[in-house]
N, C-alpha and C positions, 0 to 999 in steps of 0.2 A: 463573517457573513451569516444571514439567517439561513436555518437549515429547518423545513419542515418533513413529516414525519407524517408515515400510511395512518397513523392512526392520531392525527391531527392537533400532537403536539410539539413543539418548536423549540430551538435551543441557538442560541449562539455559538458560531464555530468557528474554526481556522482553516485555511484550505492553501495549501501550499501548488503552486501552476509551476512547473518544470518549462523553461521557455528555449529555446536555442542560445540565448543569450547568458543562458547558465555556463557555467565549466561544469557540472556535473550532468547536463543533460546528455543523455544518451542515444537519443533518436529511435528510427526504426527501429528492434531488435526481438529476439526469442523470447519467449518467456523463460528459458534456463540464462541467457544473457542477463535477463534484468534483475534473475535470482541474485546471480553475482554479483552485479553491481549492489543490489540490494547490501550484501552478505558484508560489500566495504564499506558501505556509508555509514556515515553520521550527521545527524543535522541540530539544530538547535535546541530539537524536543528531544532526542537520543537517538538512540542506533535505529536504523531506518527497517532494519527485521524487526524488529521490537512492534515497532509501527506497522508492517504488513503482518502481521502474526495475529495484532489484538483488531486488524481489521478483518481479519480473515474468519475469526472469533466472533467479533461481532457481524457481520453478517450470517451466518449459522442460527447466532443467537436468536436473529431475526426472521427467519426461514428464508434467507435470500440465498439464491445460488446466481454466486460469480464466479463462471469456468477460470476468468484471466486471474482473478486474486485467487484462486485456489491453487491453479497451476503453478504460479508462481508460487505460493506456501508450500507447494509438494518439492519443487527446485530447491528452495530454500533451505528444507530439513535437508537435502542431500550433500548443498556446497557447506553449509557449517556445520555439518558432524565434522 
């Protein structure tokens, strides 16, 4: 999908949609729930903390503050130490 950018440049992206029709969808849940589920998955681009970690990362990078991916990166260091 095309993906633009505050500062009005564009990139092609991948965006992966969790549906019910998944087996790994999770549904409603905690942000420490989803830590863990986080903490067991893997998906086709690798381990799925990998993936909430360098998103976590990159928004920082970007002065964004997202309380839900934060919280969950704070869950996160807790379930895999």
């Amino acid at each position: 999908t095309d993906i633009a950018f505050d500062d009005g440049g564009a990139v092609e992206g991948l965006v992966y949609i969790a549906t019910e029709e998944n087996a790994a969808f999770l549904g409603p849940a905690s942000e420490y729930d989803i830590a863990l589920q986080i903490a067991a998955s893997r998906g086709p681009s690798g381990p799925n903390s990998e993936y909430l970690l360098e998103l976590a990362k990159a928004l920082r990078e970007l002065g964004k503050d997202d309380e839900h991916a934060f919280a969950i990166e704070k869950h996160l260091g807790k379930v895999s130490s």
